[in-house]
N, C-alpha and C positions, 0 to 999 in steps of 0.2 A: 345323251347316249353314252354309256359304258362301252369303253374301249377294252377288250381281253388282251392279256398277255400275249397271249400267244400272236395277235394281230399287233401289237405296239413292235413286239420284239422283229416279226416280217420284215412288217413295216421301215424298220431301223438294219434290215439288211438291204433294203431294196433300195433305200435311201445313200446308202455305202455304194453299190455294186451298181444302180441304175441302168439296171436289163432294159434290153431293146425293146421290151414289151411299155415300157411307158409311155414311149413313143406313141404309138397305135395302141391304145387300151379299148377302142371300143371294140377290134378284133377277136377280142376274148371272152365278147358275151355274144357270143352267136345266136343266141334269145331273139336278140331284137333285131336280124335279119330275117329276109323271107326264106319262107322254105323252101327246098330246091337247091338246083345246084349253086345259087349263090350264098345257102348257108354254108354246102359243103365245100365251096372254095374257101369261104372266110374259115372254116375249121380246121384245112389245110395247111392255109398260110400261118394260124397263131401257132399250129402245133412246128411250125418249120421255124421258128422263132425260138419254142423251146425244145427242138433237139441241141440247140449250141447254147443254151443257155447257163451260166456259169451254177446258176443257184435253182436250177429247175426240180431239183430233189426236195431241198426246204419251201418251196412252193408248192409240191405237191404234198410235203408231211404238213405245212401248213390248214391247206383244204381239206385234208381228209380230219384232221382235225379239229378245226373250226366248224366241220360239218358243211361248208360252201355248196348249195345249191344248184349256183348259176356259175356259168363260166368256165373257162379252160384254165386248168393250176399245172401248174407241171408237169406240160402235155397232155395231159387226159380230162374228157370232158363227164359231167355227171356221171353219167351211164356207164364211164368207165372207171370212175373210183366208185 
């Protein structure tokens, strides 16, 4: 698997700064909860995670660049980048 730049360099911020979202990553794919209100809890809480997040800006220029499918990036989920 080819690693992109753009993913090594993230990567190498997240590994610096280690956001509370490492903690709880499986919060951030709200995918693999059921649907209902306990997806939209679990979408609540990841986004309450990154309103205080130091690096939430380069997490979201990250996804919209890398094209990220799945997942919460820098508070916003698909539908919303």
């Amino acid at each position: 698997m080819k690693l992109s730049r753009e993913y090594i360099r993230f990567m190498g911020l997240v590994e610096r700064i280690d956001p509370a979202c490492r903690n709880n990553p499986d919060l951030f794919f709200p995918e693999d909860w059921d649907v209902g209100s306990e997806r939209r809890n679990v979408i609540s809480l990841a986004k309450s995670y990154c309103e205080v997040c130091p690096i939430r800006s380069q997490c979201l220029e990250y996804a919209i660049t890398a094209k990220e499918e799945f997942g919460i990036w820098g508070g916003l989920t698909p539908q919303e980048r």
